[in-house]
SERO-4910 file (N, C-alpha, C, O; in steps of 0.05 Angstrom, whole numbers):
BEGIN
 pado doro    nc1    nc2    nc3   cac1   cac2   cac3    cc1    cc2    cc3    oc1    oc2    oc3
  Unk    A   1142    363    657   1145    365    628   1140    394    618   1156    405    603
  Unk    A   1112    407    628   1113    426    617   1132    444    627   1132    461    609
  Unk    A   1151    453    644   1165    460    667   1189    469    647   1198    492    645
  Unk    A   1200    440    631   1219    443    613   1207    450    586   1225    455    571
  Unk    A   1184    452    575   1176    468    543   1184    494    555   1205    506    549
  Unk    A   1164    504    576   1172    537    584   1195    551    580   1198    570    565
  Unk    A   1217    538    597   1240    536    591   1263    543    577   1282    559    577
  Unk    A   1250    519    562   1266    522    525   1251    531    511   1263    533    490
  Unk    A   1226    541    509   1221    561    496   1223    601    502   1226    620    486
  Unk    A   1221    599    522   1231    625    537   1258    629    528   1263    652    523
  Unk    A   1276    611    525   1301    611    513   1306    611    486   1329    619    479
  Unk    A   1284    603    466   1282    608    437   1273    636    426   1281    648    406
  Unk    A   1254    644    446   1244    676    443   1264    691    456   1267    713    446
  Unk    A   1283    684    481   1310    713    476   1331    709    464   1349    726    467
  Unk    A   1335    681    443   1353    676    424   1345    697    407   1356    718    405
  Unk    A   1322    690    394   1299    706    364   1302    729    378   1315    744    364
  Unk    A   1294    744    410   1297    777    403   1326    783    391   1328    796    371
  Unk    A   1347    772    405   1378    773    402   1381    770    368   1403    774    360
  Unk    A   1364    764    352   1372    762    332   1347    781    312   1338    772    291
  Unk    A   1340    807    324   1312    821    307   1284    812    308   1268    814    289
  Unk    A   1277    800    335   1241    799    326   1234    819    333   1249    838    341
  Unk    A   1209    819    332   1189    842    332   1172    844    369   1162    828    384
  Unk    A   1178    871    371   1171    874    396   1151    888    401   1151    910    391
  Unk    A   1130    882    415   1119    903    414   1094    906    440   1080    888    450
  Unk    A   1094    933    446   1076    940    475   1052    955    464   1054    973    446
  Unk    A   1028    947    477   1012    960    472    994    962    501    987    944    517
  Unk    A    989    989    502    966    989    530    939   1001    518    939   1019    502
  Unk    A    914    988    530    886    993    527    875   1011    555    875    999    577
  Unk    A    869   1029    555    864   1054    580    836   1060    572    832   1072    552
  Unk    A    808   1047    595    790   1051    584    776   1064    613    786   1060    635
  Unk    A    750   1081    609    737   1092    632    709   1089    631    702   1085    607
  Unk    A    690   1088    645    667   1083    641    656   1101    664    666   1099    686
  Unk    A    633   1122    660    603   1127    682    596   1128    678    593   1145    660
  Unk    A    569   1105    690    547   1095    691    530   1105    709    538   1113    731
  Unk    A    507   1104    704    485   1110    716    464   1085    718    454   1080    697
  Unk    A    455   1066    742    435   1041    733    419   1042    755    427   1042    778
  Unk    A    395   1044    748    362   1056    764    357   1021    762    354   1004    744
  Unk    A    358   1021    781    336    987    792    324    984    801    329    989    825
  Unk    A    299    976    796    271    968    806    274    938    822    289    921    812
  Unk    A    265    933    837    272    906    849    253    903    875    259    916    894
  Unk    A    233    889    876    211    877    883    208    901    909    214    904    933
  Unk    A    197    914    890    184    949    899    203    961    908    190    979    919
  Unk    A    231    966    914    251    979    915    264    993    902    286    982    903
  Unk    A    265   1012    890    279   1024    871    301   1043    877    294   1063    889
  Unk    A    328   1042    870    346   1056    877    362   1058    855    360   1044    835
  Unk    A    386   1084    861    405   1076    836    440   1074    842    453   1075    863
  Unk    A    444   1071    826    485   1054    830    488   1076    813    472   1080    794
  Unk    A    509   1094    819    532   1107    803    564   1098    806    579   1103    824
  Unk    A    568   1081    779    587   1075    784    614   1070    762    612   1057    741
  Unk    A    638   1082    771    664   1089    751    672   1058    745    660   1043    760
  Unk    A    684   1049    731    702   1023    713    727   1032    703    730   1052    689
  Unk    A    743   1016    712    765   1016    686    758    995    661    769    996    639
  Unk    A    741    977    668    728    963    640    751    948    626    758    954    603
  Unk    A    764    928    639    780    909    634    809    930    628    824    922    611
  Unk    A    814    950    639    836    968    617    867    945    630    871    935    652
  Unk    A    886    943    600    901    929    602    931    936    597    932    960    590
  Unk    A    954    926    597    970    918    575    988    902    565    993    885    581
  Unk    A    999    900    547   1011    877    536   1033    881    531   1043    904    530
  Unk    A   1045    857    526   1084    864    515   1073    826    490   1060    805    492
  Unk    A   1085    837    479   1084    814    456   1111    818    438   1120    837    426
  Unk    A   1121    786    440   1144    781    424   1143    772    402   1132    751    408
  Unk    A   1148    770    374   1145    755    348   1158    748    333   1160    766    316
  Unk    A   1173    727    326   1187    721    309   1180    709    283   1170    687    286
  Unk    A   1184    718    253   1170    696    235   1190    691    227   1206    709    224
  Unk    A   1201    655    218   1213    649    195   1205    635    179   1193    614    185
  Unk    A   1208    642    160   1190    643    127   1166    633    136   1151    650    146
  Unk    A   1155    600    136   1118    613    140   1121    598    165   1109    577    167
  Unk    A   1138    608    190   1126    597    220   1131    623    243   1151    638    244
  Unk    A   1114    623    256   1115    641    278   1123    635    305   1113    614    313
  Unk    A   1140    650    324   1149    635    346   1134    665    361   1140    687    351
  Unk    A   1115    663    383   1111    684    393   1098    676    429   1083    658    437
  Unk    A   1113    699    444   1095    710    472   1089    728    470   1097    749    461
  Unk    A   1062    717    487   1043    749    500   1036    756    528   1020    742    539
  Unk    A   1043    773    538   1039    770    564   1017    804    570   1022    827    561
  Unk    A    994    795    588    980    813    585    973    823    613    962    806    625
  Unk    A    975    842    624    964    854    659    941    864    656    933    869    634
  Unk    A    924    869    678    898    885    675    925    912    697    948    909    706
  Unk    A    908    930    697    919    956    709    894    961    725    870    954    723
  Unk    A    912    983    748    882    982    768    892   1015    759    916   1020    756
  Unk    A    868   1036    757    873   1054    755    857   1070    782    839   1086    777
  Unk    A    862   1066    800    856   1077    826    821   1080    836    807   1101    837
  Unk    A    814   1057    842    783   1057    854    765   1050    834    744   1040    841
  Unk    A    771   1054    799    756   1046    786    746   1005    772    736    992    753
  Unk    A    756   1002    795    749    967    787    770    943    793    780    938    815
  Unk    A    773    933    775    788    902    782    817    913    788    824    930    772
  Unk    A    833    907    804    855    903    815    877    894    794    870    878    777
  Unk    A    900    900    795    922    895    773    920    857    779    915    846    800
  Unk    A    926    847    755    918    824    751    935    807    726    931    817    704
  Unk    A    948    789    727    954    771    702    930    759    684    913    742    691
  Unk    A    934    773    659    899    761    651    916    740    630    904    719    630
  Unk    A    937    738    613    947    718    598    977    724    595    990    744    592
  Unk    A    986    691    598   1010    697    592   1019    661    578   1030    643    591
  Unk    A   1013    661    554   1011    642    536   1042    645    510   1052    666    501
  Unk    A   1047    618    503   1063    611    477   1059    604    463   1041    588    467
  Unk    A   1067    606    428   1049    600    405   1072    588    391   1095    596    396
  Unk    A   1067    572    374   1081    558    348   1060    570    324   1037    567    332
  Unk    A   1061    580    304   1040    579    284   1057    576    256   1077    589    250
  Unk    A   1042    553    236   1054    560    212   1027    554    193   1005    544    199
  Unk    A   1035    563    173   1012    576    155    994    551    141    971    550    134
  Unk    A   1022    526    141   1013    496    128   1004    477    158    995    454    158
  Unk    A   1008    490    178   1003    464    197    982    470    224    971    454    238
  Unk    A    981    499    224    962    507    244    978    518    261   1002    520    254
  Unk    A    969    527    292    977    540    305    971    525    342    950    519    354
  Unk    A    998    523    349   1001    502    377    995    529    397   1002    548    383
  Unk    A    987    539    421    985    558    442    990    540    469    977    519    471
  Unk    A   1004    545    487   1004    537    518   1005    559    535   1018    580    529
  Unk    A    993    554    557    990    575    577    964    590    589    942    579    587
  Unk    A    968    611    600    935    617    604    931    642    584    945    661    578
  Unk    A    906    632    577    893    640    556    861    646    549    841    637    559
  Unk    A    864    658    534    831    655    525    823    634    498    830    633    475
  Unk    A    805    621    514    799    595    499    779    596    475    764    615    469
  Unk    A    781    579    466    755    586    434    726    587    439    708    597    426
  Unk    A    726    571    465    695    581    474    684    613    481    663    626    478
  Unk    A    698    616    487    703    646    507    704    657    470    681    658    460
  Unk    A    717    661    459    735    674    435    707    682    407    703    702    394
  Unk    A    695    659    408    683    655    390    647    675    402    632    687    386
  Unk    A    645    673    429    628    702    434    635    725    433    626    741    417
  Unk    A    652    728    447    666    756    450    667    769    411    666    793    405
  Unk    A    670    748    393    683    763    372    649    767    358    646    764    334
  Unk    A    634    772    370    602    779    366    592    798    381    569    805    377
  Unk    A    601    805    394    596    823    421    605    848    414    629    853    418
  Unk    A    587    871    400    599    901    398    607    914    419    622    934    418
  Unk    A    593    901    445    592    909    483    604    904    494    603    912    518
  Unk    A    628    886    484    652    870    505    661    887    506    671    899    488
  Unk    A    662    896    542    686    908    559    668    935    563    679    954    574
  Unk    A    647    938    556    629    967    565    608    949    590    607    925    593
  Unk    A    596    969    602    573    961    629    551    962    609    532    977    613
  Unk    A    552    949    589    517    948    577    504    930    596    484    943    603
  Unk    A    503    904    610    493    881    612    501    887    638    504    910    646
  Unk    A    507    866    654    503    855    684    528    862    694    532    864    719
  Unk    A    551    866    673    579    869    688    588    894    672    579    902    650
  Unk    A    609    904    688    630    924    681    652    915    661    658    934    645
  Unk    A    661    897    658    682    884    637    666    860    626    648    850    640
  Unk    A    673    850    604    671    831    594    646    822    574    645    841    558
  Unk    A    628    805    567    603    795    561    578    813    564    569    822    585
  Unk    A    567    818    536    537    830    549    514    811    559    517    787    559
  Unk    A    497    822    564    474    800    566    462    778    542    458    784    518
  Unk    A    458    755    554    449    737    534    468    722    522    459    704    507
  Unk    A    495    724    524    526    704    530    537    702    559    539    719    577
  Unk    A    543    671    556    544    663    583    567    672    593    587    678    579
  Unk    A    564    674    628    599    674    639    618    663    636    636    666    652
  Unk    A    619    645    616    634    634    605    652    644    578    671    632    568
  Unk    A    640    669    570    645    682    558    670    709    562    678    725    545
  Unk    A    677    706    587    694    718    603    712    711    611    719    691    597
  Unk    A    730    717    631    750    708    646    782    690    623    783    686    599
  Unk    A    796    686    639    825    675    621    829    643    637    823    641    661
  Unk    A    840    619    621    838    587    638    869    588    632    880    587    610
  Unk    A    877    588    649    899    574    657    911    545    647    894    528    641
  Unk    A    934    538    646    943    513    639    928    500    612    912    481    613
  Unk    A    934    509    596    918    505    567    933    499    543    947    517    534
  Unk    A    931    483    533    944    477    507    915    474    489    893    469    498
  Unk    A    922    479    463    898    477    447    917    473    422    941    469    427
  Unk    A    910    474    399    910    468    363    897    479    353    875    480    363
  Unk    A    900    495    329    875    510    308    893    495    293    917    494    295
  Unk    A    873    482    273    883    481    248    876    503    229    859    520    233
  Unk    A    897    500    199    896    517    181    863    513    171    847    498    181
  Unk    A    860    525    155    836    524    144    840    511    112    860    514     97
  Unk    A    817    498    107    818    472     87    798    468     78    782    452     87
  Unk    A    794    482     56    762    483     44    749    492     67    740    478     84
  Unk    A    750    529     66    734    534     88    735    528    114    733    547    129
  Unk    A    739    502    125    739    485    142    757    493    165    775    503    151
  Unk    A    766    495    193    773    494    215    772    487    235    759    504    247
  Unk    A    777    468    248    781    466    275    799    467    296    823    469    293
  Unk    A    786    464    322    802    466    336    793    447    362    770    441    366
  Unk    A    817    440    377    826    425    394    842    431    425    865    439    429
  Unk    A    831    427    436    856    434    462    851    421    495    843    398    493
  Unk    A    854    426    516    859    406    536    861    433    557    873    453    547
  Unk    A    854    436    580    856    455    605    865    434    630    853    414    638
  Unk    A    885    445    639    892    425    676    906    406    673    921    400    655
  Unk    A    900    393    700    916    367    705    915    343    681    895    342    668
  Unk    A    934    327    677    933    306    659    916    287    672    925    279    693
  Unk    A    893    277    663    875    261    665    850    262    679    833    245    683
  Unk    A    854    300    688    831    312    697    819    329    695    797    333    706
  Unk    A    829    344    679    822    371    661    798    371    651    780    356    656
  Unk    A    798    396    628    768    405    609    778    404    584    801    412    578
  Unk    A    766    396    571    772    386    539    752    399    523    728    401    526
  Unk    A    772    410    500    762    432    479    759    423    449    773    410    434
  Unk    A    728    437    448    726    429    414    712    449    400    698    468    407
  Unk    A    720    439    376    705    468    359    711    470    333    735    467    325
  Unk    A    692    475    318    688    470    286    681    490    267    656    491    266
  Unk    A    691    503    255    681    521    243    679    532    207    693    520    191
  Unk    A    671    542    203    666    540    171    663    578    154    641    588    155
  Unk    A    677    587    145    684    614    137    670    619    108    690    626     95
  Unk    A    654    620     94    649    630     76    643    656     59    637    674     75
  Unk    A    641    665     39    639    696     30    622    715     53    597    714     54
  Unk    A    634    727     67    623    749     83    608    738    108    594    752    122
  Unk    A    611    713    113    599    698    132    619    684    150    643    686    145
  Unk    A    610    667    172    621    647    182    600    633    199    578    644    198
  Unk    A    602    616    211    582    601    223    601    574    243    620    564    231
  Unk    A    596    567    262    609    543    276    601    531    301    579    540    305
  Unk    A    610    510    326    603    504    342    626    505    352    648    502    341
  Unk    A    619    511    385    641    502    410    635    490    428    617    500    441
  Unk    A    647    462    441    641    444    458    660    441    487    683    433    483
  Unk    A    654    445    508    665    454    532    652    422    551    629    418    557
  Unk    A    676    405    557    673    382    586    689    385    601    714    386    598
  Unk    A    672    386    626    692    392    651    711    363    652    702    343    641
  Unk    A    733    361    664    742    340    674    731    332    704    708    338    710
  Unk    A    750    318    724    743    315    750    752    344    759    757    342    783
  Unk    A    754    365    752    764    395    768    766    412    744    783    412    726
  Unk    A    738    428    747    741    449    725    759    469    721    760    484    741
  Unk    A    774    475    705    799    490    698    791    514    681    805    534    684
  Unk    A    770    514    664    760    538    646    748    555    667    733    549    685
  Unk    A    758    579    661    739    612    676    708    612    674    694    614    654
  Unk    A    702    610    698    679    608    704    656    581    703    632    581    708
  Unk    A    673    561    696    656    528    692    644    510    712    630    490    711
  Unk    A    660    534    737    652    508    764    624    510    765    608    527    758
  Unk    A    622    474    780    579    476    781    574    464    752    551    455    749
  Unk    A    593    463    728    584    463    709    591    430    694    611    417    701
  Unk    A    571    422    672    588    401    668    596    391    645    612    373    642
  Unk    A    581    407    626    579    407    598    572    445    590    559    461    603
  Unk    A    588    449    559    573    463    546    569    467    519    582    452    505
  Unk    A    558    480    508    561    485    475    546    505    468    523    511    475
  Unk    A    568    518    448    552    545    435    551    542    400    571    536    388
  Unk    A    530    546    390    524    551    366    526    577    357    508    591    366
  Unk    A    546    592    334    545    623    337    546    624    303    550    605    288
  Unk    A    540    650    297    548    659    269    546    692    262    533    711    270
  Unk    A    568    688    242    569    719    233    569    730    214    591    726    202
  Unk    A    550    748    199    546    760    174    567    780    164    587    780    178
  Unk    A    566    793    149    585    820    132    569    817    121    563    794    115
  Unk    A    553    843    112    541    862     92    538    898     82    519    913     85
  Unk    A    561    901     72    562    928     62    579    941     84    604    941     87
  Unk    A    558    954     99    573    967    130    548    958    140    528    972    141
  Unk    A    550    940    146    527    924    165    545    894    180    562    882    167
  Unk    A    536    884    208    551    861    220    530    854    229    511    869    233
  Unk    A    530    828    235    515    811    242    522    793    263    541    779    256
  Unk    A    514    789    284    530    761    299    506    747    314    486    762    316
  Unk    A    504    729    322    488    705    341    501    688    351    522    679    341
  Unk    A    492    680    377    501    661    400    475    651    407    456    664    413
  Unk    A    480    615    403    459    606    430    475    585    446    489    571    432
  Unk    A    477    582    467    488    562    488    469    549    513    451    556    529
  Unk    A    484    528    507    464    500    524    489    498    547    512    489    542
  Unk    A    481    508    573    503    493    591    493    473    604    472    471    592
  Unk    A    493    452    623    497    426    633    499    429    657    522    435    650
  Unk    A    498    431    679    505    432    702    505    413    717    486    398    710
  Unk    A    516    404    735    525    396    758    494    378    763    478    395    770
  Unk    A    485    358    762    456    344    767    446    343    742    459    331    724
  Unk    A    421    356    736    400    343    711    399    376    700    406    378    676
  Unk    A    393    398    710    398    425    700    410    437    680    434    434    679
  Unk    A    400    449    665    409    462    643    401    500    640    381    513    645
  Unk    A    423    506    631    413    532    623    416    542    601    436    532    591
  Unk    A    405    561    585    406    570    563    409    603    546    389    617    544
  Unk    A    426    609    538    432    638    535    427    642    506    433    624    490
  Unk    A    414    669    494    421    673    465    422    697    468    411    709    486
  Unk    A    441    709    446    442    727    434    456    744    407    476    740    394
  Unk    A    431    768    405    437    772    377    446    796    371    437    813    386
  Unk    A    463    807    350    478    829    356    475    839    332    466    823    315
  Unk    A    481    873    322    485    888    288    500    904    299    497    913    321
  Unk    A    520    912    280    536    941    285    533    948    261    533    931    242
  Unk    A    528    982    257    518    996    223    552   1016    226    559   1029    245
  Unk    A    564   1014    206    588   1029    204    580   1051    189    566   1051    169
  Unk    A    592   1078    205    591   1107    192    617   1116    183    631   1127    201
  Unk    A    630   1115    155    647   1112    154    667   1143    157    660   1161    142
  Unk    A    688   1147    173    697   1163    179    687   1180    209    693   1200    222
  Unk    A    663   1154    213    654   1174    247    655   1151    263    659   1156    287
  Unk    A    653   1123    257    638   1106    275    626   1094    275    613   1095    254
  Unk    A    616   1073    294    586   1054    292    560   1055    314    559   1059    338
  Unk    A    544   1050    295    526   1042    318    523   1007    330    532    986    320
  Unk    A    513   1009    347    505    972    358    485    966    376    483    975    399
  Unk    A    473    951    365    442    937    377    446    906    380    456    889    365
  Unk    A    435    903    406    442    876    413    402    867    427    385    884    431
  Unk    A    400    844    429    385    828    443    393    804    454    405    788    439
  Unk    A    387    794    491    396    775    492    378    767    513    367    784    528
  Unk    A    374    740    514    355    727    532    366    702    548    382    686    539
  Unk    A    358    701    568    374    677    589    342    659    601    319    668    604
  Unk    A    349    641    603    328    617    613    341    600    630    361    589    620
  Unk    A    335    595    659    345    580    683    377    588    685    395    571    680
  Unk    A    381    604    689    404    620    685    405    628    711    387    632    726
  Unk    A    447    630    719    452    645    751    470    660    737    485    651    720
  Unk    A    467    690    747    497    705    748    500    725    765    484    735    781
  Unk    A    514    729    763    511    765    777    505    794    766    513    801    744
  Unk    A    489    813    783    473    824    779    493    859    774    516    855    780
  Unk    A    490    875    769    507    897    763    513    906    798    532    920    805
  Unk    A    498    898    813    497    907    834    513    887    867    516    889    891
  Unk    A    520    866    837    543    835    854    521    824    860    524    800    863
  Unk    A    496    832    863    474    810    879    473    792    868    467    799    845
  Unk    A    476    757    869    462    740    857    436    726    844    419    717    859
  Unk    A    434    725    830    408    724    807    402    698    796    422    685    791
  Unk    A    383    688    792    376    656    779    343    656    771    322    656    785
  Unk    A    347    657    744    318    660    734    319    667    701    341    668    691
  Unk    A    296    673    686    307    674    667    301    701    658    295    712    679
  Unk    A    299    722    636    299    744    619    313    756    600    332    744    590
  Unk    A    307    780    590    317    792    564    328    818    574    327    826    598
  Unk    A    339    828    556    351    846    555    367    863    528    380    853    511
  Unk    A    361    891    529    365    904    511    380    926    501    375    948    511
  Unk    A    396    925    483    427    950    491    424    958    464    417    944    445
  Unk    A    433    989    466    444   1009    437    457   1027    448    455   1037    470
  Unk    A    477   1033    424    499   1046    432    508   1061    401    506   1054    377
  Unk    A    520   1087    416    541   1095    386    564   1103    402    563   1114    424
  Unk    A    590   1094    384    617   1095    386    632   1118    366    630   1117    341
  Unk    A    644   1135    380    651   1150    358    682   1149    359    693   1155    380
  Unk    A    695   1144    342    727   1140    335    733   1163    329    717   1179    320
  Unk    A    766   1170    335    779   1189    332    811   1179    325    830   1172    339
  Unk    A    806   1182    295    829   1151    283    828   1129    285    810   1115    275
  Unk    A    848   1121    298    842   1088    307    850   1077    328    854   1053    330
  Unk    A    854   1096    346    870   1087    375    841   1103    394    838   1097    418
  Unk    A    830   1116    386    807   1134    411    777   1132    408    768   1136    386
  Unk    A    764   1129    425    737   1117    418    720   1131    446    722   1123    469
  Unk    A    706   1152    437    685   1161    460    653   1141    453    643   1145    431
  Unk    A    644   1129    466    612   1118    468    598   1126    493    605   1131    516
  Unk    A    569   1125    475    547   1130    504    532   1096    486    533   1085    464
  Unk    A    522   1093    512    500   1069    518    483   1073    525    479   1095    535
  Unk    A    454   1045    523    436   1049    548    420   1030    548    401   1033    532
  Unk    A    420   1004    564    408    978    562    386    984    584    384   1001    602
  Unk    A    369    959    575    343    955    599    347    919    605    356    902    590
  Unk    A    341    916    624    342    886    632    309    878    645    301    884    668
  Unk    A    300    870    634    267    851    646    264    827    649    252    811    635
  Unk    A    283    820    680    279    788    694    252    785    713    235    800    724
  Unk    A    255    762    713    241    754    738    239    766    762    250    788    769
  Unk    A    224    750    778    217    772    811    222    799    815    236    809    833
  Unk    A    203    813    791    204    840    792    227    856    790    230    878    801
  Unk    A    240    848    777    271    862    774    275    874    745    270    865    722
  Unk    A    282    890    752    286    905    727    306    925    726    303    941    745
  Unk    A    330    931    706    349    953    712    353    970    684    355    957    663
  Unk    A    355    994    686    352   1014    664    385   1028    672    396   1023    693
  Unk    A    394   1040    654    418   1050    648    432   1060    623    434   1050    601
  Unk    A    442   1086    634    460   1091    621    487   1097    619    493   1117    633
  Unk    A    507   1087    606    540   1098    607    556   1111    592    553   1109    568
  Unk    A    572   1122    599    588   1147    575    618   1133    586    626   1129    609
  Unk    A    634   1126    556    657   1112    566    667   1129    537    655   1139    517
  Unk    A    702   1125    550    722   1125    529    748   1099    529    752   1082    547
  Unk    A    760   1103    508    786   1083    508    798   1090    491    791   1097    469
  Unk    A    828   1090    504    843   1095    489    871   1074    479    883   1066    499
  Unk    A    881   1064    456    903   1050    461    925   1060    453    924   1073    432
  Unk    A    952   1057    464    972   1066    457    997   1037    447    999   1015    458
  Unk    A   1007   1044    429   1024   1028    412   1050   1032    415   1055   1056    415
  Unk    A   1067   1019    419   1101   1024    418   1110   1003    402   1134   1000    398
***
């Protein structure tokens, strides 16, 4: 079934280019060196190490007529020679959206669990935290990665009000998506609910069996605000638990600053160093970003991490990014 939507819709988007949609490429070119001093049960050494820091790009198709949108996106990671992840399909999803009925997506994608951290995260895609791309500390790995085979629903918004809906995998074995949210003057606030089926399909869920995040986000002046807390479920009686809390101060015409805090309890992930980790702690990041228009962005960083069994990692990174538009 889905075999034939692809299909005929791949066939509706080169009808619509054939008739003026909107095309458009954009690439994200980002670099990162780091410097991270680790203490580790009387060991102390240090990692110097380059990233391309998720660098990507995209081709995106769009068609509107009057209030409906027909659109693809198809997105690559780029390997820029030794600095990190390997060229890669990170999404390549289809959308229906109209303004009275909500918006249909299939394909692989980034899901509202994932969506709804990241859009709190001033650190996504710099080495503040435990990884080179993606999530800082104190949002789960779940907060990362792209799920495959995904259909979901946003509805419009209705008194404030939104939700959303969607389904990952096989029919009758997949992970099922929920999520509720609520927009008010300079705020927002909502929940996201993540069940595995019999074969986890969401990025990064395996082992896992349940989850939910509680998040919210302020606007004030040139001030941002964001929070995450998440309860995951695991696989037996186990649970783990992530929060974190974020501010970015806008300088207008130079840039921002951003301060984050995040804390993990019975928590596994990986360590900046790939080592495996399970235990709980905090962790603490600031940064200034300095813009040059709106396509160029030089930042320095410099987080501290204080876990368990004597571990501890200090750091700092000097990154740029650049995006280019066609």
């Amino acid at each position: 079934m889905f075999s034939k939507f692809f299909t005929c819709y791949l066939l509706l988007i080169i009808s619509l280019v054939s008739h003026g949609a909107e095309i458009k490429l954009t690439t994200d070119l980002r670099y990162s060196k780091g410097i991270f001093n680790i203490d580790s049960n009387s060991l102390n050494y240090q990692l110097n190490k380059t990233h391309n820091n998720a660098s990507r790009t995209a081709l995106i198709f769009n068609q509107k007529i009057r209030k409906t949108s027909f659109k693809y996106i198809y997105v690559s990671g780029l390997n820029l020679g030794g600095t990190g992840d390997v060229t890669s399909k990170f999404i390549s999803a289809y959308s229906i959206s109209n303004l009275n009925f909500g918006t249909i997506t299939y394909g692989k994608l980034t899901p509202s669990y994932k969506a709804t951290g990241k859009n709190i995260d001033p650190f996504y895609d710099t080495a503040a935290g435990t990884t080179n791309a993606g999530n800082n500390f104190g949002l789960s790995p779940l907060t990362r990665g792209f799920t495959r085979r995904t259909i979901s629903y946003t509805s419009p918004s209705i008194d404030n009000i939104r939700f959303n809906i969607g389904y990952s995998g096989a029919v009758g074995k997949g992970d099922q998506h929920l999520g509720l949210e609520y927009t008010g003057r300079n705020m927002l606030f909502g929940v996201q609910y993540l069940n595995t089926g019999d074969e986890a399909y969401v990025a990064n869920m395996d082992q896992n069996d349940k989850a939910i995040r509680l998040y919210f986000q302020k606007f004030k002046n040139s001030w941002e605000f964001g929070s995450s807390i998440e309860r995951i479920n695991h696989e037996g009686s186990t649970k783990s638990y992530y929060l974190n809390f974020s501010a970015k101060h806008y300088l207008e015409g130079i840039g921002y600053f951003s301060f984050s805090y995040g804390r993990v309890d019975n928590s596994q992930f990986n360590l900046i160093d790939s080592q495996p980790y399970f235990g709980d702690g905090v962790g603490y990041s600031s940064g200034f970003f300095y813009k040059i228009g709106n396509d160029f962005e030089l930042y320095i960083l410099g987080s501290h991490l204080d876990l368990e069994n004597s571990y501890e990692q200090n750091s700092i990174v000097l990154g740029v990014s650049k995006r280019i538009s066609l």
